[in-house]
N, C-alpha and C positions, 0 to 999 in steps of 0.2 A: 765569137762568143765573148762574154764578159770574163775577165778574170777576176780572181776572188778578193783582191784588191779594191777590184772595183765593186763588187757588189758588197763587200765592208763597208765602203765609203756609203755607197748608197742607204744600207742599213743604218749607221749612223746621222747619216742625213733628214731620213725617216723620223727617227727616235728623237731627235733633237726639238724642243720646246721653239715655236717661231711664229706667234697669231701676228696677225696682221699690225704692224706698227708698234711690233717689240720682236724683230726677225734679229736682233743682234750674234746671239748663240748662229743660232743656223747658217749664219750668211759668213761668219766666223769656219765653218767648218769645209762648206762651200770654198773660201779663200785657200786655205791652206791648201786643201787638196788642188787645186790649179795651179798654185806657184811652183810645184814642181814642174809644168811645161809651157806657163805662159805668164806674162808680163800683168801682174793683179789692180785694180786699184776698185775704190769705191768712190759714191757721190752723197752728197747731203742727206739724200732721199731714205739714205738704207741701200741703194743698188749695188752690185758687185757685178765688177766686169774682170772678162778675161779676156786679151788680147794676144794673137800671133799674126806679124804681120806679115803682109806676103810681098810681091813683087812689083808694087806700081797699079795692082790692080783697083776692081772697087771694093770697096767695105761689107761688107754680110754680118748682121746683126743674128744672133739665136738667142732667143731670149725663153725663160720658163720662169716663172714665181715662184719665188722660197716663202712667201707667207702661207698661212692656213688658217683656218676657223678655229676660235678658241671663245672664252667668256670673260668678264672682266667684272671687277666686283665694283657693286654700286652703291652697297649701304650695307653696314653693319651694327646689330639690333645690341639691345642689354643685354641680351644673354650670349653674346658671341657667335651666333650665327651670321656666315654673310648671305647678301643676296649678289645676284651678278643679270648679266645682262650679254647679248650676243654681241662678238667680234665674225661679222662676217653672217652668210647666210645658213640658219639650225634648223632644224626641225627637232622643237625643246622634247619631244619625246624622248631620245633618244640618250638625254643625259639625266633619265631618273635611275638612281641609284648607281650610277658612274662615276669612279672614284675623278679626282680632279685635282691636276699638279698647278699650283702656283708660281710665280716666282716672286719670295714675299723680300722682305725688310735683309733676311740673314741668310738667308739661304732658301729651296724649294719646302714646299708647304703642301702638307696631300691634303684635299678635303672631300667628302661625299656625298653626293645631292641627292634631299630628301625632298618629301611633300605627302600630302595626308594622308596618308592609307586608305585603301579603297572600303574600308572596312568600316569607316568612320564617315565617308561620303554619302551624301541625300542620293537616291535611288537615280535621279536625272541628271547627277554630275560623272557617276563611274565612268561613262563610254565617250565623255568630251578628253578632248586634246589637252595635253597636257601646255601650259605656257611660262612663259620663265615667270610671270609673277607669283604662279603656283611654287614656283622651287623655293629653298635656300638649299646653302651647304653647312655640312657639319666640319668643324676644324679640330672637334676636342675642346675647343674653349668652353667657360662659364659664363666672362663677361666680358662687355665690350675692352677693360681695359686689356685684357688677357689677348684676344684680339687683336687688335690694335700694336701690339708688342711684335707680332708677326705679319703683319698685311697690312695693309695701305688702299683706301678708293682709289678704282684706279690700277691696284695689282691682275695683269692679264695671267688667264689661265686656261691648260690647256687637258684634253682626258688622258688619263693617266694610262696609258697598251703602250706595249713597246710592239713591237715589227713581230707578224707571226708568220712563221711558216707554214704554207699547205700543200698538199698531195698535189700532184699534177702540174710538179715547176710553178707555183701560184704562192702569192704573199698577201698578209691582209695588214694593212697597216692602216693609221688614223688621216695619215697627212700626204698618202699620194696626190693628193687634188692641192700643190701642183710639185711636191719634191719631184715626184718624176721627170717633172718637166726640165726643172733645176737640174736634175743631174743626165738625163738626156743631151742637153745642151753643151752640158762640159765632155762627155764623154764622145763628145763627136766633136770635140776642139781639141781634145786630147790625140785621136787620130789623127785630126789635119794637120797639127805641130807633129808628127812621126814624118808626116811628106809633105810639106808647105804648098800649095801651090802661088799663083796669082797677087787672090784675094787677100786683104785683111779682114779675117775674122773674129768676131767679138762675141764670145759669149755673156750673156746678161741674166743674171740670177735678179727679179725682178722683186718689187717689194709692194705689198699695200693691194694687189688684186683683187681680193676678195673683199675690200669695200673701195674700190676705186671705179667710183662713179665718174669721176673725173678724167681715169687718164690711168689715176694708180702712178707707181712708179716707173712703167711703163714710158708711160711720156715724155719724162724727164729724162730716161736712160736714152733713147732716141734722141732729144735734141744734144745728146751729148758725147754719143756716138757719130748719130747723124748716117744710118748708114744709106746704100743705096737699093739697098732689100733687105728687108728683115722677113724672118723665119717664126715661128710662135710654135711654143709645145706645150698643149695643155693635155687637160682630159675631157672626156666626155662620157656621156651613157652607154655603157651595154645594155645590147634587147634581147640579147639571148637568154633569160633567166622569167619568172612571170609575173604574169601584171603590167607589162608594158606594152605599150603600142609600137609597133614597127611603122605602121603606117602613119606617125607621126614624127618619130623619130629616125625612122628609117633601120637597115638593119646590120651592129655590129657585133661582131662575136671576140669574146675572149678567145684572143689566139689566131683570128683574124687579120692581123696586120694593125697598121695605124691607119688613123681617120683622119680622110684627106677636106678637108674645110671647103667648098666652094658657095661663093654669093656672094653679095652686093661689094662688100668694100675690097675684097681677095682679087687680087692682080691678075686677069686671065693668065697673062704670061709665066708670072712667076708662075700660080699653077700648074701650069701647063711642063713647064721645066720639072717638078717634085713628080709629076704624074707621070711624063715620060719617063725619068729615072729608075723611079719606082719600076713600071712594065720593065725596062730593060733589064734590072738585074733582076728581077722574078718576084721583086717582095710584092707581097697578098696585101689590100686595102679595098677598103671601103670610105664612099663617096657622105659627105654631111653639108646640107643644102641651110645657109645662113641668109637668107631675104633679108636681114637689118644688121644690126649689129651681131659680133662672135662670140660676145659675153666673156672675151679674154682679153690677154694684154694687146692682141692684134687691133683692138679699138682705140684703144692712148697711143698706139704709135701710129697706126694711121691719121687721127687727129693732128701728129705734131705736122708743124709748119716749115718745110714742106712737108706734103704726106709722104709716104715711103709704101712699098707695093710689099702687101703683106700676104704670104699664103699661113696657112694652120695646119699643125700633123699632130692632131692629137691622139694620145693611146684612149683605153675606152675600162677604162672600171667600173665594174657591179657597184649598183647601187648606191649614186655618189651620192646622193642627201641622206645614207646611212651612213656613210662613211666607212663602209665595209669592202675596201679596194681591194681589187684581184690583180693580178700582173704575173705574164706568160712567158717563159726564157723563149717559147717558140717568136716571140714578138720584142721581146723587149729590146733586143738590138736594131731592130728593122728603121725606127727614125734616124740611126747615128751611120747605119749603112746608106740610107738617101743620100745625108750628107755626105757621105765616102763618095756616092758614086759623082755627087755634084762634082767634086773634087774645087768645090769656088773658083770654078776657072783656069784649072788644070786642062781641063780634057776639052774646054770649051772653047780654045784659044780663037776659034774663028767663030764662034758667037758672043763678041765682048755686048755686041749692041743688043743683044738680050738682056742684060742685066743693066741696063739702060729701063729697060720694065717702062715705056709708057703705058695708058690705062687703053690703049688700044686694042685689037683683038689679037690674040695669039697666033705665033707666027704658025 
């Protein structure tokens, strides 16, 4: 189980301001907490690595995204309202009348997003979507100069929740899509510095995800790690709640276990290794079938040159384009236990040539 250290950190983690391409604060919090058991450093990108090296073995990458979906402002009127525009992928309903933390000129900035009232709307506009061009935010200003004294085009912002708790061991937070992943990654590098094995393994808190069409910071952390298997922890959809298709999605339950990635670019082998694992120590999963790309950072580092054999353990929160994330103490240790049992080549000593990971078939 977690200790309450650790899930402070995690809260914090949570709460902390970090959209995509201003993850500074976050990636900041992320550091410290690692430099108590591993060797820290960062790259150009925004990425944050944590390093324990182990015995001559090969490298093992873990990598999770510390950015999140946040708005950015993009014009500010005479009267001091801003308008903003998405960092990352919204669905604009969802931020009407949601308060919204800036980081402006002197300090944080609340602001709250309006649009016309339904009251004042033509009869065939009420039941359309709402779009960010409908929005702005209010800041309390009058005029643009007023404005202007606080925020800057360009100032990224994120909604203003801090981390809620709920009944049945479950948390609802803004930003698990992908802190989790972020501190999943360290909290199973935290354990393997308690017993080294082998391996050097490298935790990567990754940056830029959620608009890294490219690669993300992903890519770059890999050619610069370089390792010889990377590991990916995001999230994904639960189907257990309604209105969604199982039969498209397939089916994962809050409390379920982690979702194990399989298809096109995912290394049978590695696979096959996190799966085996998994059955032996008894942890509960469910299977997520990926025909193209993983829509995670497992795409930029497969990309990098050479490629690297990437599996995906993502956990599975409610309703991720609400942003309304669940997470289960019955689960939430279950990725950082895979890694235990991996032991990076601890326990593997007569299967080095596994982690070798050609795209062959699994042994």
């Amino acid at each position: 189980m977690l200790t309450p250290s650790s899930v402070a950190f995690l809260k914090r983690l949570l709460d902390t301001p970090g959209p995509s391409g201003y993850e500074a604060a976050t990636a900041k919090v992320w550091r410290e907490e690692a430099g108590a058991f591993a060797t820290v450093s960062c790259d150009v990108h925004g990425n944050s690595m944590a390093e324990v090296s182990g015995k001559g073995g090969p490298t093992i990458m873990l990598a999770g995204h510390i950015d999140e979906i946040g708005v950015i402002i993009t014009y500010i009127d005479d009267d001091g309202f801003l308008y903003i525009g998405p960092i990352g992928g919204w669905d604009p309903q969802v931020l009407v009348a949601q308060r919204i933390r800036f980081a402006g000129k002197s300090g944080d900035v609340i602001g709250v997003v309006g649009k016309k009232p339904i009251h004042l709307m033509k009869v065939e506009d009420r039941e359309k979507a709402s779009k960010f061009t409908d929005l702005w935010v209010d800041i309390g200003c009058t005029t643009r100069a007023q404005a202007e004294a606080v925020v800057s085009i360009g100032d990224a912002g994120v909604i203003d929740q801090k981390t809620l708790d709920f009944p049945n061991d479950r948390i609802v937070s803004r930003s698990i899509d992908d802190r989790i992943g972020a501190f999943v990654v360290l909290e199973a590098l935290r354990r393997y510095a308690a017993d080294p094995g082998e391996a050097r393994v490298v935790a990567v808190a990754t940056t830029q995800e959620e608009i890294g069409y490219r690669g993300g910071g992903a890519l770059v952390g890999a050619e610069r790690v370089n390792p010889a298997m990377a590991i990916v922890v995001d999230v994904t959809f639960a189907t257990d709640h309604p209105t969604v298709e199982k039969k498209e999605l397939g089916e994962h339950k809050i409390g379920g276990g982690p979702v194990l990635t399989r298809g096109s670019i995912v290394s049978p082998v590695a696979f096959r290794i996190i799966r085996d694992t998994a059955e032996s120590m008894k942890i509960p999963y469910s299977l997520h079938a990926a025909g193209r790309d993983t829509s995670t950072d497992a795409d930029g580092i497969h990309a990098h040159d050479p490629p690297h054999p990437v599996p995906c353990a993502p956990p599975d929160p409610r309703c991720l384009r609400e942003r309304r994330h669940e997470w289960r103490h019955q689960w939430r240790h279950a990725p950082s236990r895979c890694r235990a049992g991996l032991q990076c080549g601890k326990r593997r000593r007569d299967d080095r040539a596994r982690y070798r990971l050609s795209r062959g078939s699994a042994p």
